[in-house]
VOPAGU-2260 file (C-alpha; in pm, 1 decimal, decimal comma):
REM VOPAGU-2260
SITE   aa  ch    i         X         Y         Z
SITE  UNK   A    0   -3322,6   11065,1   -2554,5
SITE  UNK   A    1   -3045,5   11244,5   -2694,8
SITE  UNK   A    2   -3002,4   11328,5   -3118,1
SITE  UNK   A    3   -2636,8   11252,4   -3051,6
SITE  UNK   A    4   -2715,2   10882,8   -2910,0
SITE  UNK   A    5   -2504,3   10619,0   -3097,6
SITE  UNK   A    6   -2677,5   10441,5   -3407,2
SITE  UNK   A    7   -2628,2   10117,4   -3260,6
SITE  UNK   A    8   -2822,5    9942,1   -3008,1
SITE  UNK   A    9   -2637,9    9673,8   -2755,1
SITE  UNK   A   10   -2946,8    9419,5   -2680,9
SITE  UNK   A   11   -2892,1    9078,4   -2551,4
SITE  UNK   A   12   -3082,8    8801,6   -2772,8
SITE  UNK   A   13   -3343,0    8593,0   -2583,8
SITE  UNK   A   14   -3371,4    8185,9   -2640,5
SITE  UNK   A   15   -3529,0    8145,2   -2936,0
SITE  UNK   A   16   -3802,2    7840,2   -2959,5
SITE  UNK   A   17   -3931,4    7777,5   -3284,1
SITE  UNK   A   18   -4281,5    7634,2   -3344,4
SITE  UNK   A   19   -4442,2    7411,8   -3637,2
SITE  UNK   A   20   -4582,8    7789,3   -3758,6
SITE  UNK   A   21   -4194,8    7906,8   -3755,7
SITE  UNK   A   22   -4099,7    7573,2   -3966,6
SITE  UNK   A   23   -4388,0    7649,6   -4189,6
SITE  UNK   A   24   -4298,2    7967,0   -4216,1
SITE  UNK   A   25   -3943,3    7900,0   -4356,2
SITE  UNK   A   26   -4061,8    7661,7   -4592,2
SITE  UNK   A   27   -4295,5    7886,0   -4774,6
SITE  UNK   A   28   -4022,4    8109,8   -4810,0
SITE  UNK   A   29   -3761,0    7817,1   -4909,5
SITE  UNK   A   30   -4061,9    7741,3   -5181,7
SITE  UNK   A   31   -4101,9    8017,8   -5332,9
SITE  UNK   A   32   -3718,3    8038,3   -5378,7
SITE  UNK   A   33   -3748,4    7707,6   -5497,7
SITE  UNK   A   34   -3923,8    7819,6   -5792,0
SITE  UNK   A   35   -3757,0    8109,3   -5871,4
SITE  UNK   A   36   -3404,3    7938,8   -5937,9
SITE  UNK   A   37   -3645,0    7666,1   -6128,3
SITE  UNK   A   38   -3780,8    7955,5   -6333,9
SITE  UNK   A   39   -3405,2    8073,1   -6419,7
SITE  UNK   A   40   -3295,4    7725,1   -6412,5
SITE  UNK   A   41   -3524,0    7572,8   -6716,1
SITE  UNK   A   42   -3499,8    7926,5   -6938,8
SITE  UNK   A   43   -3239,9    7720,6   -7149,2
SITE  UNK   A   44   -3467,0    7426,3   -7209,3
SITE  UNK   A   45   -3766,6    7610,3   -7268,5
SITE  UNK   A   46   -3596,0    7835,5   -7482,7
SITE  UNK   A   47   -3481,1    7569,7   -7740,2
SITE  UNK   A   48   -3769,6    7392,5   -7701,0
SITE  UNK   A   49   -4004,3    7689,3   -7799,1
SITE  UNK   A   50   -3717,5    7829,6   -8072,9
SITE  UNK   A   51   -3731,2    8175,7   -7828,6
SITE  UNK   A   52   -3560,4    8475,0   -7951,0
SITE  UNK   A   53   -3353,4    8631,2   -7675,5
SITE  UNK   A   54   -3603,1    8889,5   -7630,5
SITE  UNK   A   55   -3862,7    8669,0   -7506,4
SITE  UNK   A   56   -3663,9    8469,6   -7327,6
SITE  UNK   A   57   -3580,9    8774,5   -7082,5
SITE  UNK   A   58   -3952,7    8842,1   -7033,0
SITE  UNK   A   59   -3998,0    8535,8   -6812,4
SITE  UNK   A   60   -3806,2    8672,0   -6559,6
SITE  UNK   A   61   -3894,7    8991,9   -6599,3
SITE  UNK   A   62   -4295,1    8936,3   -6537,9
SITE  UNK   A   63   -4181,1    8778,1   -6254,7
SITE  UNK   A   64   -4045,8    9004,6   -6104,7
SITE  UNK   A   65   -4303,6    9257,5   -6253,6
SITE  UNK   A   66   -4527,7    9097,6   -6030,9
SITE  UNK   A   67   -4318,8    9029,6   -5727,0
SITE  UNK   A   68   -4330,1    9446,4   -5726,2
SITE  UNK   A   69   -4701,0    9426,1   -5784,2
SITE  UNK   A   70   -4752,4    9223,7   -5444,7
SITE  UNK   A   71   -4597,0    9463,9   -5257,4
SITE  UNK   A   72   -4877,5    9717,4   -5366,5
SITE  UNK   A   73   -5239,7    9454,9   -5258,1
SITE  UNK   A   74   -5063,3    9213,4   -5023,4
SITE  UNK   A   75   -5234,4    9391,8   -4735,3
SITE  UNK   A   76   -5488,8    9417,6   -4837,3
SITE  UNK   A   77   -5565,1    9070,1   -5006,2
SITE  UNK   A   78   -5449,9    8996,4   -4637,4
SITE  UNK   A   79   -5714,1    9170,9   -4454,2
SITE  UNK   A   80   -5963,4    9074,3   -4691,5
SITE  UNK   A   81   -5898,4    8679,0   -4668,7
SITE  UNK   A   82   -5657,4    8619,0   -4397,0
SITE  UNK   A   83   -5304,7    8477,4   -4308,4
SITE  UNK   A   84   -5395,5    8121,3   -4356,0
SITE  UNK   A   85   -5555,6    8165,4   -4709,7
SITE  UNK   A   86   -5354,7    8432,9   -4864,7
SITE  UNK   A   87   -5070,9    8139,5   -4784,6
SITE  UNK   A   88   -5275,6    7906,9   -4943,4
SITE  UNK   A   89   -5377,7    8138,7   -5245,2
SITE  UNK   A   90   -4963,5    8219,3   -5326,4
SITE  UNK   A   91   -4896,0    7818,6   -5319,6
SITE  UNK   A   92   -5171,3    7749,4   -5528,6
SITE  UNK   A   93   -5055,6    8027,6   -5774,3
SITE  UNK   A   94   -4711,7    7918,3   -5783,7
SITE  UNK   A   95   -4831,8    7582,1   -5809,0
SITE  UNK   A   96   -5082,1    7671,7   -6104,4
SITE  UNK   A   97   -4741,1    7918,5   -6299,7
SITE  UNK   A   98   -4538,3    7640,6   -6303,2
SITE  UNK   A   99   -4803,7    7379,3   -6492,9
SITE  UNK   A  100   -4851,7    7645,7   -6702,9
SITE  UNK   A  101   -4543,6    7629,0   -6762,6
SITE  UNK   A  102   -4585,3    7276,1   -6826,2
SITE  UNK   A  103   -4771,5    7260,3   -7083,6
SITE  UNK   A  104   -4654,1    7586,7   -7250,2
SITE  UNK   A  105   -4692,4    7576,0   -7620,0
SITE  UNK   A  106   -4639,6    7926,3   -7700,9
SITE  UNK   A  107   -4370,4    8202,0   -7479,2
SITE  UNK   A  108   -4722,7    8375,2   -7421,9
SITE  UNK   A  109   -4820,3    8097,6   -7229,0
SITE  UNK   A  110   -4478,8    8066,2   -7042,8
SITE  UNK   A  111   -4459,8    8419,3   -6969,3
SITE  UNK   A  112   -4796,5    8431,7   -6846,7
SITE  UNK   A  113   -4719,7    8142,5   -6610,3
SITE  UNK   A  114   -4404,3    8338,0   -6492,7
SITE  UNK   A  115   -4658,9    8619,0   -6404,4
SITE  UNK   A  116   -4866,3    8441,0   -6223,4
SITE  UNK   A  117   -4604,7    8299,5   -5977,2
SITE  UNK   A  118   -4469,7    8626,6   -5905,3
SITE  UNK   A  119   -4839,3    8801,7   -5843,6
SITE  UNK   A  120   -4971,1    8508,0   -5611,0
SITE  UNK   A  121   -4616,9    8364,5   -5439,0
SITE  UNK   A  122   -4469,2    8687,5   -5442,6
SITE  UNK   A  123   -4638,3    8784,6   -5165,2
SITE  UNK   A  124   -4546,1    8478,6   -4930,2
SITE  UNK   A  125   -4215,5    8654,3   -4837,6
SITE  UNK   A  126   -4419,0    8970,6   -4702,6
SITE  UNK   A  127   -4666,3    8733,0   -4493,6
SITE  UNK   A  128   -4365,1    8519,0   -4341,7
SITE  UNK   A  129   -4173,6    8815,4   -4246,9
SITE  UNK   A  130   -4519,0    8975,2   -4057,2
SITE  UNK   A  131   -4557,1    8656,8   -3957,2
SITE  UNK   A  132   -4209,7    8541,6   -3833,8
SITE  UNK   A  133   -4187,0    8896,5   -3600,3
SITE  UNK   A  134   -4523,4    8856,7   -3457,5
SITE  UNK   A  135   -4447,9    8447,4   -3352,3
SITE  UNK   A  136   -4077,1    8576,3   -3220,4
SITE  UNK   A  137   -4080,3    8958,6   -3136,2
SITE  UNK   A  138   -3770,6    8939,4   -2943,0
SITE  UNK   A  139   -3567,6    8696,8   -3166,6
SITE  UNK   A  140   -3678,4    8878,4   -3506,1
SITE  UNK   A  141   -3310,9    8905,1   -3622,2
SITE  UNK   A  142   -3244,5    8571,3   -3601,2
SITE  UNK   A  143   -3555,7    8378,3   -3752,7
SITE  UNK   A  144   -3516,9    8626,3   -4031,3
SITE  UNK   A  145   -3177,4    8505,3   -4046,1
SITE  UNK   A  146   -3261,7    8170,5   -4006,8
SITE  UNK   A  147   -3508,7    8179,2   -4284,4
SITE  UNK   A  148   -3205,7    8295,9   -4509,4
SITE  UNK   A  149   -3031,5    8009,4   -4450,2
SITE  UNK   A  150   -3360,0    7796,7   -4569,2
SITE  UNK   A  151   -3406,1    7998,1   -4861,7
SITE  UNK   A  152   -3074,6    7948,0   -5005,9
SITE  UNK   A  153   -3112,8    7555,9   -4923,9
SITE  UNK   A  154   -3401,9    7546,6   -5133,7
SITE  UNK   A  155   -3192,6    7751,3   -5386,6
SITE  UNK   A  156   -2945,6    7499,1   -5429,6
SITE  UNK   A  157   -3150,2    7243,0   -5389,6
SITE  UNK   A  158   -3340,6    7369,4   -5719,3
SITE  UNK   A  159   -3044,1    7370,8   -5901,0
SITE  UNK   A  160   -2992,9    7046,8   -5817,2
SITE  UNK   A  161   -3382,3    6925,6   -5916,0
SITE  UNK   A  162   -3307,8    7092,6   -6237,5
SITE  UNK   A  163   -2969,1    6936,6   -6317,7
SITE  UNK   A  164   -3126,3    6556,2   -6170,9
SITE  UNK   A  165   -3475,3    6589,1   -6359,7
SITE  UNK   A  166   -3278,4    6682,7   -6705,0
SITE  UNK   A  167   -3059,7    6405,9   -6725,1
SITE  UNK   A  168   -3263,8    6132,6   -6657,3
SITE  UNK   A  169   -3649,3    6030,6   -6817,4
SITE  UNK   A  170   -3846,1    6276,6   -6698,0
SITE  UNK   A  171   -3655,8    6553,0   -6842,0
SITE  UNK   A  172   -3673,7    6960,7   -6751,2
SITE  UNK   A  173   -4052,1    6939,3   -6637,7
SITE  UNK   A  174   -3963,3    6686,9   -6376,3
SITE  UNK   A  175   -3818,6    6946,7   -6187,4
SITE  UNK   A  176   -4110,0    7172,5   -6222,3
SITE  UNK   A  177   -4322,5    6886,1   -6129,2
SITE  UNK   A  178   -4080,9    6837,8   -5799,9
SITE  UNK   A  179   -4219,4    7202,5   -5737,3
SITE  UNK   A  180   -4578,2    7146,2   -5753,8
SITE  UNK   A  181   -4547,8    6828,3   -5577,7
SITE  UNK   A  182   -4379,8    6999,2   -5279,8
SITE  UNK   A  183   -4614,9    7279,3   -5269,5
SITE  UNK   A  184   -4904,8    7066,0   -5265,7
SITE  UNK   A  185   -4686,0    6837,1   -4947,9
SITE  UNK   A  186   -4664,5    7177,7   -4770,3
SITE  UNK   A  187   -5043,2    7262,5   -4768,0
SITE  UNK   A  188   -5126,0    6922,5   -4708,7
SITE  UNK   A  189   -4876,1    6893,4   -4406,3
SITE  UNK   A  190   -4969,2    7284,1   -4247,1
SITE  UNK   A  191   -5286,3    7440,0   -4345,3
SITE  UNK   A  192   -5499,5    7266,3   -4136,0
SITE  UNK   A  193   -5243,6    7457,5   -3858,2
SITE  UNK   A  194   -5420,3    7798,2   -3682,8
SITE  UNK   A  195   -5226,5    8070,7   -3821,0
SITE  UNK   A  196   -5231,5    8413,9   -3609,1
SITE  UNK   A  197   -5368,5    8696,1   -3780,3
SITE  UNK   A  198   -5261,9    9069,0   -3802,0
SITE  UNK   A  199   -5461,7    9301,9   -3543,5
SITE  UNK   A  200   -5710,4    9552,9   -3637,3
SITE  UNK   A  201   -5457,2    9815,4   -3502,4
SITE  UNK   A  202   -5214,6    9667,0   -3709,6
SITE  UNK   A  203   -5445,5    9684,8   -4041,2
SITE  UNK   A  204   -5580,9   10005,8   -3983,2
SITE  UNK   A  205   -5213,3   10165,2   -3943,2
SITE  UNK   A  206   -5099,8    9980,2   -4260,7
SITE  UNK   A  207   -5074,6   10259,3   -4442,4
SITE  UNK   A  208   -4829,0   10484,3   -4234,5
SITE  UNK   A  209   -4532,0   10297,9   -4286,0
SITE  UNK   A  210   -4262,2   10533,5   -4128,8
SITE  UNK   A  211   -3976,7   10702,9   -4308,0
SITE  UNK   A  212   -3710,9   10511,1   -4112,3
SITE  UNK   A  213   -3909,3   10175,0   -4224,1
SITE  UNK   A  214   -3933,4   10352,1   -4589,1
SITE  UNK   A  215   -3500,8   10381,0   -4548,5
SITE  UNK   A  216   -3445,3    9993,9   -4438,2
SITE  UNK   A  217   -3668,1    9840,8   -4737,1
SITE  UNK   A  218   -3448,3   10084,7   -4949,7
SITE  UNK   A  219   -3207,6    9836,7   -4791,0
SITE  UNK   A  220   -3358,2    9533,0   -4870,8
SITE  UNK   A  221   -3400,4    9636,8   -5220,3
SITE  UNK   A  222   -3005,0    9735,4   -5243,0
SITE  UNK   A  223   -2911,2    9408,8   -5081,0
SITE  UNK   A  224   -3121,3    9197,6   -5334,9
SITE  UNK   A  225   -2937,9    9396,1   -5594,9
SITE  UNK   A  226   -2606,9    9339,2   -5509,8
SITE  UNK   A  227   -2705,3    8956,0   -5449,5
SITE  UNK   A  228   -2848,4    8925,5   -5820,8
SITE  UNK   A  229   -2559,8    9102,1   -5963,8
SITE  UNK   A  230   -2321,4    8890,2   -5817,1
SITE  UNK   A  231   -2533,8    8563,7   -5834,7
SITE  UNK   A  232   -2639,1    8624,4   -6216,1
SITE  UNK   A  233   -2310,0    8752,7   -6369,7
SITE  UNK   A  234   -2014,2    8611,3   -6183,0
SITE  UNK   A  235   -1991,5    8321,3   -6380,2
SITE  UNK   A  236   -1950,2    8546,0   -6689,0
SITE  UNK   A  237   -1702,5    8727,3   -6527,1
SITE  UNK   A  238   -1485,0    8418,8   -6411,4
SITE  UNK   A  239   -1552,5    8315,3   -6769,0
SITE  UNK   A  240   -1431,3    8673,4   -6977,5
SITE  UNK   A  241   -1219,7    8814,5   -6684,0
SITE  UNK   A  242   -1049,6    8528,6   -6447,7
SITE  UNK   A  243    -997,9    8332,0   -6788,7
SITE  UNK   A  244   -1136,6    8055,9   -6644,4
SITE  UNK   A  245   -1327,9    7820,0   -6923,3
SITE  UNK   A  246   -1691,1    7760,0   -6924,1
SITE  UNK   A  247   -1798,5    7455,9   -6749,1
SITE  UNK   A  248   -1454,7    7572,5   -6465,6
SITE  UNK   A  249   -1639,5    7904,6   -6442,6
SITE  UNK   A  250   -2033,1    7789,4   -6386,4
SITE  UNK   A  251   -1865,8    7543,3   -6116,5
SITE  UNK   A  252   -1650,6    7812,2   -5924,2
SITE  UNK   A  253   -1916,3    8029,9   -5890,7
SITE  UNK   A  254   -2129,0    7828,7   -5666,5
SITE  UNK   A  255   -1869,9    7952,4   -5440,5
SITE  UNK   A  256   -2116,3    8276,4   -5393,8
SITE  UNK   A  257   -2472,7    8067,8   -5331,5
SITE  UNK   A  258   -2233,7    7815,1   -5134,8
SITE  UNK   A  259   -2099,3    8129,9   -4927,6
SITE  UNK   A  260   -2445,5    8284,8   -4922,0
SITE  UNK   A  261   -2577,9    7970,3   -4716,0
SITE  UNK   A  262   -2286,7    7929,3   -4453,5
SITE  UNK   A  263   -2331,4    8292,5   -4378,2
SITE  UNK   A  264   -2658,4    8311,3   -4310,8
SITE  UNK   A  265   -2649,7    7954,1   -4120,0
SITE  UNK   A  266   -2350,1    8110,5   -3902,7
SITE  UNK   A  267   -2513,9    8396,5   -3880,6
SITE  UNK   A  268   -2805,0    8282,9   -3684,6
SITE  UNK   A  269   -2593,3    8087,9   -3428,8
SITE  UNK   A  270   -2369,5    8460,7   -3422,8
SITE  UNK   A  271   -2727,8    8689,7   -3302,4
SITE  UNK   A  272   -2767,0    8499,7   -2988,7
SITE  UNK   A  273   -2435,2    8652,5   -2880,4
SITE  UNK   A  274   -2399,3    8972,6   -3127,4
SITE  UNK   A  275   -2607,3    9232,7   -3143,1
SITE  UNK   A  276   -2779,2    9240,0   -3509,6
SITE  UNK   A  277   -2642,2    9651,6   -3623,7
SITE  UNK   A  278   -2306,7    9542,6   -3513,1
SITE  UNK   A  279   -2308,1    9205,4   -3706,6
SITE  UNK   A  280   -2475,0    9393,7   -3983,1
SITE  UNK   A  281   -2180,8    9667,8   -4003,9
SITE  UNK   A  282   -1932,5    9380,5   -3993,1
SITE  UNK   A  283   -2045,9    9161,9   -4241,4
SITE  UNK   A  284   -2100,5    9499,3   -4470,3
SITE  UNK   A  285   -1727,9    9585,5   -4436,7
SITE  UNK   A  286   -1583,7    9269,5   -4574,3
SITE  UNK   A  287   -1702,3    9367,1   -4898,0
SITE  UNK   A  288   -1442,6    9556,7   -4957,0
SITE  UNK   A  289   -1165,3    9324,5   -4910,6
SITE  UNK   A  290   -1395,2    9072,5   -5051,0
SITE  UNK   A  291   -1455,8    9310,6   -5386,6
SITE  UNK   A  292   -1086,6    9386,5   -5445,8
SITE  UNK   A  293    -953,2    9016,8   -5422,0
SITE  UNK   A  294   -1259,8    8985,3   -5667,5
SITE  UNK   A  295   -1158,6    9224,7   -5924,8
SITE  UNK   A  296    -803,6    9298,0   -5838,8
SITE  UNK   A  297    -680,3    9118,5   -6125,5
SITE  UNK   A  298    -549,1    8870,7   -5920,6
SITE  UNK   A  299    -534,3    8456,6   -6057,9
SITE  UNK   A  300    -888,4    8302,8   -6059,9
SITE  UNK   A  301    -818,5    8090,6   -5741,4
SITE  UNK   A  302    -782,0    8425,0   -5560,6
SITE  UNK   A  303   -1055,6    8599,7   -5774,6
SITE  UNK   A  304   -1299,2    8291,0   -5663,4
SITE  UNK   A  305   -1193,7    8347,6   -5312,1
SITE  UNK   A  306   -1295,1    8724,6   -5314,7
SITE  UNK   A  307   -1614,6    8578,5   -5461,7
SITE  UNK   A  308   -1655,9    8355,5   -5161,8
SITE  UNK   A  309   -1610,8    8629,2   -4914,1
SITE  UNK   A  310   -1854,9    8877,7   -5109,7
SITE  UNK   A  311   -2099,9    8618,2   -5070,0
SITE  UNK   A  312   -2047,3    8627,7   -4688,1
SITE  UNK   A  313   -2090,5    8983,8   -4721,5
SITE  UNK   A  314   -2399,1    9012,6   -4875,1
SITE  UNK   A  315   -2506,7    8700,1   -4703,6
SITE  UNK   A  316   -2743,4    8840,1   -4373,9
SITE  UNK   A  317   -2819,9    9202,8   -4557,6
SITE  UNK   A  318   -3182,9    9088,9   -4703,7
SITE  UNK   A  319   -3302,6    8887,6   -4362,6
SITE  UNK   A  320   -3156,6    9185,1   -4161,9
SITE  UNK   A  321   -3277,3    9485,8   -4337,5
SITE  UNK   A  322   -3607,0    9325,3   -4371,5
SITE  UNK   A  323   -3618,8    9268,8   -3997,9
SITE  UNK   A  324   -3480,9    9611,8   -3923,5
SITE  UNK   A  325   -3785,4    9794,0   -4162,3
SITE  UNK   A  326   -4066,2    9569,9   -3992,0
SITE  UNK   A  327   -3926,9    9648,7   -3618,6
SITE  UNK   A  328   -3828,9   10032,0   -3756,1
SITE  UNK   A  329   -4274,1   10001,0   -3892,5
SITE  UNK   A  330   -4427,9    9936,5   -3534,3
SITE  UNK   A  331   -4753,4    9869,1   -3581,6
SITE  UNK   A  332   -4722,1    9837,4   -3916,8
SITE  UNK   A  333   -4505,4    9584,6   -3915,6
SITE  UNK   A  334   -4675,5    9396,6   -4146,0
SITE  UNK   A  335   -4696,9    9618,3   -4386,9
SITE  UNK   A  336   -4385,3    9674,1   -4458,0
SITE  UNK   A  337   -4285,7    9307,9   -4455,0
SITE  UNK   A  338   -4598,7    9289,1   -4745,8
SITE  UNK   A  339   -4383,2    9599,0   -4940,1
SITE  UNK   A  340   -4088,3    9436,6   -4916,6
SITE  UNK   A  341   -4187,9    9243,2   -5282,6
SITE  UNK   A  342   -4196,5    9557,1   -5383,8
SITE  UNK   A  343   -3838,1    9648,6   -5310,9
SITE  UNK   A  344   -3698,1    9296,6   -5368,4
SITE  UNK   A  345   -3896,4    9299,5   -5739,1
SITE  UNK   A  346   -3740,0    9613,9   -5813,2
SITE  UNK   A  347   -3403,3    9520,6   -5790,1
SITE  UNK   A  348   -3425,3    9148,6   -5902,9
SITE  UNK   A  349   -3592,0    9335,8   -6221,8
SITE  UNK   A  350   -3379,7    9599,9   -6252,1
SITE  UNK   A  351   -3000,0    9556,8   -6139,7
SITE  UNK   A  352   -2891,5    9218,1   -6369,7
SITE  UNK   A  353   -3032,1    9465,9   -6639,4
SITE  UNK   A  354   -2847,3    9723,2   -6539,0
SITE  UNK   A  355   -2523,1    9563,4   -6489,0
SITE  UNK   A  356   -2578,6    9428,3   -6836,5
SITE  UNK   A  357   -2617,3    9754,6   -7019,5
SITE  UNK   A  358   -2320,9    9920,6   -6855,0
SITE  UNK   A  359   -2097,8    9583,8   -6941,8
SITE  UNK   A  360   -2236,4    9683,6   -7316,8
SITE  UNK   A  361   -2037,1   10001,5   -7284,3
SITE  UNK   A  362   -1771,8    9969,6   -7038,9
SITE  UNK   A  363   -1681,0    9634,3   -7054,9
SITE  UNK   A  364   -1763,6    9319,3   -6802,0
SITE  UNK   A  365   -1496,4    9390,5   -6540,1
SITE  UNK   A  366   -1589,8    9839,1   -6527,6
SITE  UNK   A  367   -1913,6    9707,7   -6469,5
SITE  UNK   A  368   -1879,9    9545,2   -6169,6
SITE  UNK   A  369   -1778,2    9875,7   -6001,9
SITE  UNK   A  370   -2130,8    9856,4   -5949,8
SITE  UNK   A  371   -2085,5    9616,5   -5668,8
SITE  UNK   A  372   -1922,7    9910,6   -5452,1
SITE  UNK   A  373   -2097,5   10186,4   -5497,8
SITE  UNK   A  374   -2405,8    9967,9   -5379,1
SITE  UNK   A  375   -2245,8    9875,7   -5069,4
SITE  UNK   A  376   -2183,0   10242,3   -5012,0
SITE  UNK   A  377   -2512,7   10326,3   -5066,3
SITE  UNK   A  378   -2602,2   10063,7   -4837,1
SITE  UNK   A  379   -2408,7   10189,1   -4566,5
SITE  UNK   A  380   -2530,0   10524,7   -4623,6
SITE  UNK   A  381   -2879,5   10436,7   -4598,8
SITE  UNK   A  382   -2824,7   10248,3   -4269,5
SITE  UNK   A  383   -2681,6   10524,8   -4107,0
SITE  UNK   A  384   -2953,2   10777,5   -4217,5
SITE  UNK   A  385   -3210,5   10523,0   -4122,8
SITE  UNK   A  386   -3085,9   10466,2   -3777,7
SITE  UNK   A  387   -3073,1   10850,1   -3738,2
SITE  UNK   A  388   -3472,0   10844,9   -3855,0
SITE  UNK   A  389   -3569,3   10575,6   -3653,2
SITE  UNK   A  390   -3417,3   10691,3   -3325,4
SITE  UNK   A  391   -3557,4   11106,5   -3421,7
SITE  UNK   A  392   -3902,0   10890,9   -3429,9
SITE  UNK   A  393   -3867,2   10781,3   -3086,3
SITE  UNK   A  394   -3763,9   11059,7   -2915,9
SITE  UNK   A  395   -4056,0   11224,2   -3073,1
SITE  UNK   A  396   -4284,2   10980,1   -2906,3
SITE  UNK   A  397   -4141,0   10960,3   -2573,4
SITE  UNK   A  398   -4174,9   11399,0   -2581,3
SITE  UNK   A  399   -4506,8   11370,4   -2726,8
SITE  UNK   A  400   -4644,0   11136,7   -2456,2
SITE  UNK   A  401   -4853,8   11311,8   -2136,1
C-alpha cells in the first residue's frame, strides 16, 4: 500500500436491514436529545420561577455537559463491569431520575444537580449506541449513524414542541419534563427485556489503545458539535441584532437550521447507499462556504436565513460521520471510542456557545461568527491528516504481518 494512495475510499454500500436492536438503538439516542433541548428549553421557566441570577442559570447547562465529558472517561468501563443492556438501563433511569429532580427543584442547587445527573448517566447512551450500531451493521456503519441523526434531530424538535404544548396549557413547563420521563420509562418497558450483544473480551481488553487516526476523527466530532451549537444557540441573536429581523420573526426563522439539520441527515442516509461516505462528507463540508457568506454577507434577512438553511445542510451528517469514521478508524476498539465520543461532544457543547459569546463581548455579534469558518477549516484539516494516519496504520499492519 502506497503513502501516496488517495484519502478517499470508493466502497459500494450493502442493503442495510435494520432490527428492533437498531430501532432501539435510535431511540435512546433520540431520548437523550430529547432531554437536552428540554433542559435548554425550560431554563426560562425555571429561571423566573426560582428568581435565578444569570450566573446560575448558565450552570445547568454547563454540568451537563460537565458530565457528558465525564462519561467519556468510565463509560467503558461501567460497560464491562455491568453490560450493554444495563448500562442502557442505568443512563435512562438517570435521565429519568435528573429530570424529576428537576421537578421538584426548590433551590438552583437542586436543578443543577439534576442537570448533572442526566449528563453523567445518559451521557453515555450516545457512546453505547454508536458501539452498538457498528457492531449490529459493520458494513452499513455510515448510514445507521446517519440515520440515527436524522432521529436525533426529530426528537429535537419534537422537544421543542413538548415544551411550547406543555406551557400553554394546564400542566405547565413540567409537563414536558414529565413527557420525558414518561417516554423513557415506554422505552425500557417496550426493549429491555430484548438480548442486547455485548462487546468482546478482545474488544475490552484493547479499549485502551484507541489509535491516533481514531484520536483525529473524535477531534472531528467534537469540531462538528461545535459548529452545530454555535449556529443552533446564537443564530437567532444574530437574525435578531444583525439581519434586523424582530424577536418573535427571528426565533421563528431560525428553525430554518434544526429544520435543515433534519432533511440533511434524512437525505443523507438515502445518499450512502449510492455515495461513498468521505466523498459525501467532503461535499457537504464545502457548502459551508457558500452557505457562511450568504449568512453573513450582509445580504437582506430572507437571503441571510437562506445561508442559514444551507449551513445547516452543511453541518448536518459531520457528527454521525465523524463518529462512524473514529469507531471504524479504532478497530477493535471500536467501542471505545464511540464511549469517548461524550467526551469530545461535552467539550464543545460546553465550551464553543461560551466562546462565541465572549468574543461577541469584544468584537461584536456578526466578527464573532468568523468563528464558523475557521472551524470548518479546521475540520477539513483534521480529515485530511486523519485519513493520512489511518491509511500509515494500515500499511503498517499489512508490512508487519508474517
Amino acid at each position: 500500500m502506497s503513502s501516496e494512495e488517495p484519502i478517499i475510499d470508493v466502497v459500494r454500500p450493502t442493503r442495510l436491514i435494520r432490527t428492533r436492536l437498531t430501532w432501539y438503538a435510535y431511540l435512546l439516542s433520540g431520548f437523550f436529545t430529547f432531554i437536552l433541548n428540554i433542559q435548554g428549553n425550560i431554563i426560562p421557566f425555571l429561571r423566573d420561577e426560582l428568581r435565578l441570577s444569570y450566573a446560575a442559570v448558565s450552570l445547568h447547562p454547563s454540568a451537563l455537559a460537565a458530565g457528558m465529558m465525564a462519561t467519556g472517561l468510565y463509560t467503558e468501563w461501567v460497560l464491562a463491569a455491568i453490560g450493554r443492556r444495563w448500562t442502557c438501563l442505568l443512563g435512562v433511569a438517570g435521565c429519568i431520575g435528573g429530570l424529576l429532580a428537576i421537578c421538584v427543584a426548590s433551590n438552583a442547587a437542586f436543578s443543577i444537580a439534576g442537570c448533572a445527573l442526566v449528563g453523567l448517566t445518559g451521557g453515555m447512551l450516545p457512546g453505547i449506541v454508536g458501539g452498538l450500531l457498528a457492531d449490529l451493521h459493520r458494513d452499513t456503519r455510515d448510514q445507521v449513524f446517519t440515520e440515527c441523526g436524522a432521529v436525533v434531530y426529530a426528537c429535537a424538535i419534537t422537544a421543542n414542541l413538548a415544551t411550547g404544548i406543555a406551557a400553554a396549557i394546564a400542566f405547565g413547563w413540567r409537563g414536558a419534563l414529565l413527557f420525558g420521563v414518561a417516554g423513557g420509562l415506554l422505552l425500557a418497558a417496550i426493549f429491555f427485556a430484548d438480548a442486547v450483544p455485548e462487546a468482546s473480551r478482545r474488544t475490552l481488553r484493547a479499549s485502551e489503545r484507541v489509535p491516533a487516526a481514531s484520536w483525529a476523527f473524535l477531534v472531528m466530532v467534537g469540531l462538528g458539535v461545535a459548529l452545530e451549537m454555535t449556529m443552533l444557540i446564537w443564530s437567532p441573536a444574530y437574525l435578531e441584532q444583525v439581519a434586523g429581523l424582530r424577536r418573535t420573526a427571528a426565533v421563528t426563522a431560525a428553525a430554518a437550521f434544526p429544520a435543515a439539520m433534519l432533511l440533511g441527515r434524512t437525505a443523507g442516509s438515502v445518499l450512502l447507499r449510492r455515495v461513498p461516505p468521505a466523498i459525501l462528507y467532503l461535499a457537504t463540508l464545502s457548502l459551508i462556504a457558500p452557505g457562511f457568506l450568504a449568512f453573513w454577507g450582509g445580504f437582506p434577512a430572507p437571503v441571510t436565513v437562506f445561508g442559514l438553511f444551507v449551513i445547516g445542510l452543511a453541518i448536518a451528517l459531520l457528527y454521525p460521520l465523524s463518529l462512524s469514521f473514529a469507531v471504524g478508524a479504532a478497530g477493535a476498539a471500536g467501542n471505545a471510542a464511540s464511549a469517548r465520543s461524550g467526551l469530545a461532544a461535552g467539550t464543545a457543547v460546553l465550551t464553543a456557545p461560551i466562546a462565541l459569546g465572549a468574543l461577541a463581548d469584544h468584537f461584536g455579534l456578526s466578527r464573532a461568527y468568523l468563528i464558523a469558518p475557521i472551524i470548518a477549516a479546521a475540520i477539513m484539516l483534521c480529515f485530511v491528516a486523519a485519513r493520512r494516519m489511518e491509511r500509515r496504520g494500515a500499511h503498517a499492519s499489512v508490512t508487519s504481518m508474517p
